[in-house]
C-alpha positions in Angstrom: 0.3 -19.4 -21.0 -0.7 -17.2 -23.9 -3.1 -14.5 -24.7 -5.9 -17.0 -25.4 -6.5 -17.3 -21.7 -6.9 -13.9 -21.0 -10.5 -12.6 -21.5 -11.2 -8.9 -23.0 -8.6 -6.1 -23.7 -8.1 -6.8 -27.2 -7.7 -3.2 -28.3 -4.6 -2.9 -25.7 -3.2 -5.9 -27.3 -2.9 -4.5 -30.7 -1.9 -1.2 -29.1 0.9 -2.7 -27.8 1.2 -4.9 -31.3 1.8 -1.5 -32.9 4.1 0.1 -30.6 6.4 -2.5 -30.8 6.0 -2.4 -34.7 7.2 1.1 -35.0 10.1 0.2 -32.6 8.5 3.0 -29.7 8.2 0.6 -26.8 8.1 2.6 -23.3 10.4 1.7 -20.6 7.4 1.9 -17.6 3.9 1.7 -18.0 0.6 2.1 -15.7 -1.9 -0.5 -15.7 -4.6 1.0 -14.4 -8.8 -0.6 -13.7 -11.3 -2.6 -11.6 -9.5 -5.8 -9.3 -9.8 -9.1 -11.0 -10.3 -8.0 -14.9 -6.7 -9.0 -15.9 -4.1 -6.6 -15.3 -1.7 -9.0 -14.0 -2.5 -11.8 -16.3 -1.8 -9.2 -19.3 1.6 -8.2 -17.9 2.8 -11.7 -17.5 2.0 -12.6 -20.8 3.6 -9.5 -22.5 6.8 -10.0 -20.7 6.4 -14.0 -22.3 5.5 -12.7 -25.4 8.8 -10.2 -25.0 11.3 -13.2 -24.1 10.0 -15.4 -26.5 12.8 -17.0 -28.1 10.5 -18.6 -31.5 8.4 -15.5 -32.3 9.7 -12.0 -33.5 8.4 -9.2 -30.2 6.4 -7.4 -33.0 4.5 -10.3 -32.8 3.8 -10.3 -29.6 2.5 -13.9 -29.6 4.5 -16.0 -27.0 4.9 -19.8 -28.3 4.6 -21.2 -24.7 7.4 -24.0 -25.8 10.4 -22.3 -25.9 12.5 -21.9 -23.0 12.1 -18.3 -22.2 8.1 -19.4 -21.8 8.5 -22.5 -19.8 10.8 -20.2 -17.4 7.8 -17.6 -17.5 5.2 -20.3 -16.7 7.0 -21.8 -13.7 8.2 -18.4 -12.5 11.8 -18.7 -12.9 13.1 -16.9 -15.5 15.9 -14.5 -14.5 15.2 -11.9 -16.1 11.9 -10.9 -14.8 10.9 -9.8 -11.5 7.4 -9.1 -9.7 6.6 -7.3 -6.6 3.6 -7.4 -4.7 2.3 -7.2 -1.1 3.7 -9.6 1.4 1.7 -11.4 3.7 -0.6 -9.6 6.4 1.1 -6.5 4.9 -1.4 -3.5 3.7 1.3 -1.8 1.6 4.3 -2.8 -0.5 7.5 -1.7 1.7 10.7 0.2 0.8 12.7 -3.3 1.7 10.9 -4.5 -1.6 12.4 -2.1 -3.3 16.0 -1.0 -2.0 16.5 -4.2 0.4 16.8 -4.2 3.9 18.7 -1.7 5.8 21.8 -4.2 6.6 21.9 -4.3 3.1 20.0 -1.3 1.4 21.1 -0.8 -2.9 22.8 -4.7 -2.7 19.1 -6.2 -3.1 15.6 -5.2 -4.1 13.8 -4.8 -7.2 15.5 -1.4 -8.1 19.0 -3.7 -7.3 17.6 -6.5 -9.5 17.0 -4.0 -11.8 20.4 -2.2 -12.5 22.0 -5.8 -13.3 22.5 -6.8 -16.9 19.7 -9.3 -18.0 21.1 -12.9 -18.3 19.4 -15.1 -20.8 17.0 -12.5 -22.2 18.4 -8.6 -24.3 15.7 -6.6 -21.4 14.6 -6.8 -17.8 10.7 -6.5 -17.2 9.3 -5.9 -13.9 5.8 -6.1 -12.7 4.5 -4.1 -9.3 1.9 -5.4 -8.4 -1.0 -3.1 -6.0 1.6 -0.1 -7.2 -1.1 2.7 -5.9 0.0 0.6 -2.6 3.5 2.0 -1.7 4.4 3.4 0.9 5.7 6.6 1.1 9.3 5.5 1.8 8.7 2.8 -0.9 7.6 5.2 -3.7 10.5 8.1 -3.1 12.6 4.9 -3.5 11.2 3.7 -6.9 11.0 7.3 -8.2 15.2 7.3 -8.5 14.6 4.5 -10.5 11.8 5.1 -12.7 13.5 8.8 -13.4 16.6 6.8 -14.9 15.2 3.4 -15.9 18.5 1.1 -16.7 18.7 1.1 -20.2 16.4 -1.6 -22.3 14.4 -2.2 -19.1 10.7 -2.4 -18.6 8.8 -1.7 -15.8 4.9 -2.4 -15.5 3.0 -1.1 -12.6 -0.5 -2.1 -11.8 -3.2 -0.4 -10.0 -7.0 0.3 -9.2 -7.0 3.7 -7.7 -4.5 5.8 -10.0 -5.0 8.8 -7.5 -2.8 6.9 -4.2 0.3 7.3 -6.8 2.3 9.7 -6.2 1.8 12.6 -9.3 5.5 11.9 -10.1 5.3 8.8 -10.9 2.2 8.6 -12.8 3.7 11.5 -14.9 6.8 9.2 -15.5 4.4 6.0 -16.9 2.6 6.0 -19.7 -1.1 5.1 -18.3 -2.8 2.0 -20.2 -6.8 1.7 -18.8 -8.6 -1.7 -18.7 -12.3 -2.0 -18.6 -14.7 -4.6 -17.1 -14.9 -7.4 -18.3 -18.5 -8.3 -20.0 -20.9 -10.1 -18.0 -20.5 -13.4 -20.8 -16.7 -13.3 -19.9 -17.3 -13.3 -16.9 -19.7 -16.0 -16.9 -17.1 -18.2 -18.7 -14.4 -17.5 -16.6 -16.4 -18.3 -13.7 -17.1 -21.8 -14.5 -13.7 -22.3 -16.0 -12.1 -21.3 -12.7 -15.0 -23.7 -10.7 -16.4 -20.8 -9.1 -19.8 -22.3 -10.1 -20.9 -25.7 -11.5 -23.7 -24.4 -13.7 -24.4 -21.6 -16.1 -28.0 -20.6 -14.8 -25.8 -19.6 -11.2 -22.6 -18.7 -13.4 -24.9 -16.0 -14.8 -26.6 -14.8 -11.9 -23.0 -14.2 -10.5 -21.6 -12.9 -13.4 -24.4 -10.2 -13.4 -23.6 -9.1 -9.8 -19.8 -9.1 -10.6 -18.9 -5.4 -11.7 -16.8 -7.2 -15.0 -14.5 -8.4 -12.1 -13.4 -12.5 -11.8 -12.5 -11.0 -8.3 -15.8 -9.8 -7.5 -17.1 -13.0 -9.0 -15.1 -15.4 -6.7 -16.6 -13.4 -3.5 -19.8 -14.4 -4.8 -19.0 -17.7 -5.2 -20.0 -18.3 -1.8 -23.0 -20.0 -2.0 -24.1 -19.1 1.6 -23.9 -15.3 0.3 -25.8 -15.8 -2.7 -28.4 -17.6 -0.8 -28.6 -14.7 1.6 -29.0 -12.4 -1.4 -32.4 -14.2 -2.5 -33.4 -14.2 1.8 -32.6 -10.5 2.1 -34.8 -9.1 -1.2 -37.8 -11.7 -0.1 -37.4 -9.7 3.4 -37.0 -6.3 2.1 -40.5 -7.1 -0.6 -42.3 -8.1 2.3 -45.4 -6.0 3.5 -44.6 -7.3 7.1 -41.1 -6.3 6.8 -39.8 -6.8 10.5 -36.7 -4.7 11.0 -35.0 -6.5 13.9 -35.4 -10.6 12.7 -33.8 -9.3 9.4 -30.8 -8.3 11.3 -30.7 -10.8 13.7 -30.6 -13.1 10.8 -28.5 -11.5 8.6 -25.7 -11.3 11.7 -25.7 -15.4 11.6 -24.7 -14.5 8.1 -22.1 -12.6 8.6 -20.8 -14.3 11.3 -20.8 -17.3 9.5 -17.8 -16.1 7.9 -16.0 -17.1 10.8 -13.8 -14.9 13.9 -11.8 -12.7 11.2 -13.0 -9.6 11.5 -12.2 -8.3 7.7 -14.1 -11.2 6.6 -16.9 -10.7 8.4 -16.5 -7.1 7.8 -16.4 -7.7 4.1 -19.5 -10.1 4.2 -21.7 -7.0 5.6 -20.2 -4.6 3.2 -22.0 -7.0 0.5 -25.4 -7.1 2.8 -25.2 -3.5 2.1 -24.8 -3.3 -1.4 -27.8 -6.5 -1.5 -29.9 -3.5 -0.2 -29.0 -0.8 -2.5 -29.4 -3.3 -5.5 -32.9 -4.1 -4.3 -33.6 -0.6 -4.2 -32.3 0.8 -6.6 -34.3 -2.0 -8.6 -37.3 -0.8 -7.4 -36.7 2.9 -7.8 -36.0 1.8 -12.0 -39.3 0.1 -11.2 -41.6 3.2 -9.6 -39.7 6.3 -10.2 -42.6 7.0 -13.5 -45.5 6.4 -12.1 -45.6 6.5 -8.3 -43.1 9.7 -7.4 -43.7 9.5 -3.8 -42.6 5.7 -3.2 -39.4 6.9 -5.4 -39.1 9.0 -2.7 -39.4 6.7 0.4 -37.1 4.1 -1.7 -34.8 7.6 -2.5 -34.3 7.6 1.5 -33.6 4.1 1.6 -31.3 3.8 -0.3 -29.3 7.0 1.2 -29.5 5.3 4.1 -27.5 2.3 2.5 -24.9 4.4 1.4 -24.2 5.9 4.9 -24.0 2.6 6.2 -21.1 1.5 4.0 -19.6 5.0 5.0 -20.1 4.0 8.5 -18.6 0.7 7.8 -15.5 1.9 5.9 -15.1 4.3 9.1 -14.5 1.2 11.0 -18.1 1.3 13.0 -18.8 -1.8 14.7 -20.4 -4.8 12.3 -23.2 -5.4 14.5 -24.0 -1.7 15.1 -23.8 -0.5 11.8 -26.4 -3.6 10.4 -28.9 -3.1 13.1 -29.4 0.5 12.6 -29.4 0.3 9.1 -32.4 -2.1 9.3 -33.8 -0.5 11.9 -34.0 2.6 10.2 -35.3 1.0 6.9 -38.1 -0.1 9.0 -38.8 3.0 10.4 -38.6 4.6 6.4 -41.0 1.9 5.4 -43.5 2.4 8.5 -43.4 6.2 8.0 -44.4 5.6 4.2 -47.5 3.7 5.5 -48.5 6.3 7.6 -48.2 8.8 5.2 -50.3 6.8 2.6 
């Protein structure tokens, strides 16, 4: 485990480089960017590169042979802790932080925190979905964060920056992380086996926001074949509303019985459409400026279907109206014309 596995964020490796160089190392920072670009792979790595027992910590270059890392890349090393959602939970829990109530301050990260390190001179901690906390969860971890125990180092992770509480984000110092590039991407994808050639590594890649996350979705071949089935339908000059949906529900339902899967597979039907479209709006929006304005409509009506999906609107109901009413934009076109 070393920085030569992690793709992109170079410049926040030599920020980091730097800060330690000048002896001006934080005590919590906030990693904040898309899902599956990193974040979690960086903070492991700096808190190897930090207990490193070969290399100086201004390096910031972790050997992977000493000790230190072999604790780091089985997951045992005492001094470093990680917390992050439990499973079938939707948010990380005050438990986590302070223990349970039989024995709240005796155990917990904030607990695990307070104790003097044991092999390494710091503690580092990693909290995973941080912008994920509860309420009673955060208003716990603030009395820590206010008076971190001395020489400790807290790294919190997140996507949406605004679910923190203000207090805490004013307490962090805020580190952003880009996409990653569409090559990265790419590479990643066939290094993790997400796909077995480049030609489909690519077309994945190009659909992935700069997200490996994003990226192993796609990795369903099922889904990308539906994407190909789906833009042939939408071309079509016989575009027949109701056997699209009929046979994009065996899609979905394909996923299996669990409802947020199935819920997530239609949440990428939708954004299938709004990628055609917006496609062809790049494609007409010069020359023809009244298609731009049916395809305008369409994709509008895209967009309230993943608002009607996020609003927890029945799967089949929400895909049968959308492609119901992009047949009835399409058949209105024609008439006007």
């Amino acid at each position: 485990m070393g920085w030569e596995q992690l793709r992109g964020h170079t410049q926040q490796i030599e920020m980091f480089r730097r800060t330690l160089s000048r002896g001006r190392l934080g005590q919590a920072y906030l990693f904040v960017g898309p899902e599956g670009i990193g974040k979690q792979t960086f903070a492991t790595t700096l808190a190897q590169a930090l207990f490193c027992q070969t290399h100086s910590h201004t390096d910031l270059d972790p050997c992977g042979t000493c000790p230190s890392c072999k604790q780091m890349a089985s997951g045992a090393h005492p001094d470093f802790s990680r917390v992050q959602l439990l499973p079938e939970k939707r948010e990380l829990l005050i438990e986590q932080f302070i223990g349970p109530k039989e024995n709240r301050g005796k155990e917990g990260l904030c607990h695990d925190l307070s104790l003097k390190p044991m092999s390494a001179d710091r503690k580092i901690a990693v909290i995973d979905d941080a912008d994920k906390m509860n309420d009673a969860a955060a208003n716990a971890f603030l009395k820590t964060l206010e008076e971190p125990p001395h020489g400790s180092l807290i790294l919190l992770i997140a996507t949406n920056v605004e679910r923190l509480l203000p207090t805490i984000r004013s307490r962090c110092q805020t580190i952003r992380f880009a996409p990653l590039t569409a090559e990265d991407v790419a590479d990643l994808i066939l290094a993790n086996g997400i796909a077995d050639s480049p030609e489909v590594a690519a077309e994945i890649a190009a659909l992935s926001d700069g997200s490996l996350a994003t990226a192993a979705q796609l990795g369903d071949a099922e889904l990308l074949e539906q994407r190909r089935t789906l833009f042939a339908a939408l071309a079509s000059e016989r575009f027949h509303s109701v056997n699209t949906a009929a046979q994009v529900m065996e899609c979905i339902e394909a996923a299996g019985s669990d409802t947020a899967a199935q819920r997530q597979r239609a949440a990428w039907i939708i954004r299938f459409c709004m990628e055609y479209y917006r496609h062809s709006l790049a494609e007409v929006s010069q020359i023809d400026p009244e298609r731009a304005e049916v395809i305008g409509a369409a994709i509008e009506r895209a967009v309230t279907a993943q608002m009607h999906l996020d609003r927890s609107m029945s799967v089949g109901l929400c895909i049968e109206a959308l492609f119901d009413d992009l047949g009835r934009i399409g058949r209105t076109a024609k008439t006007s014309a």
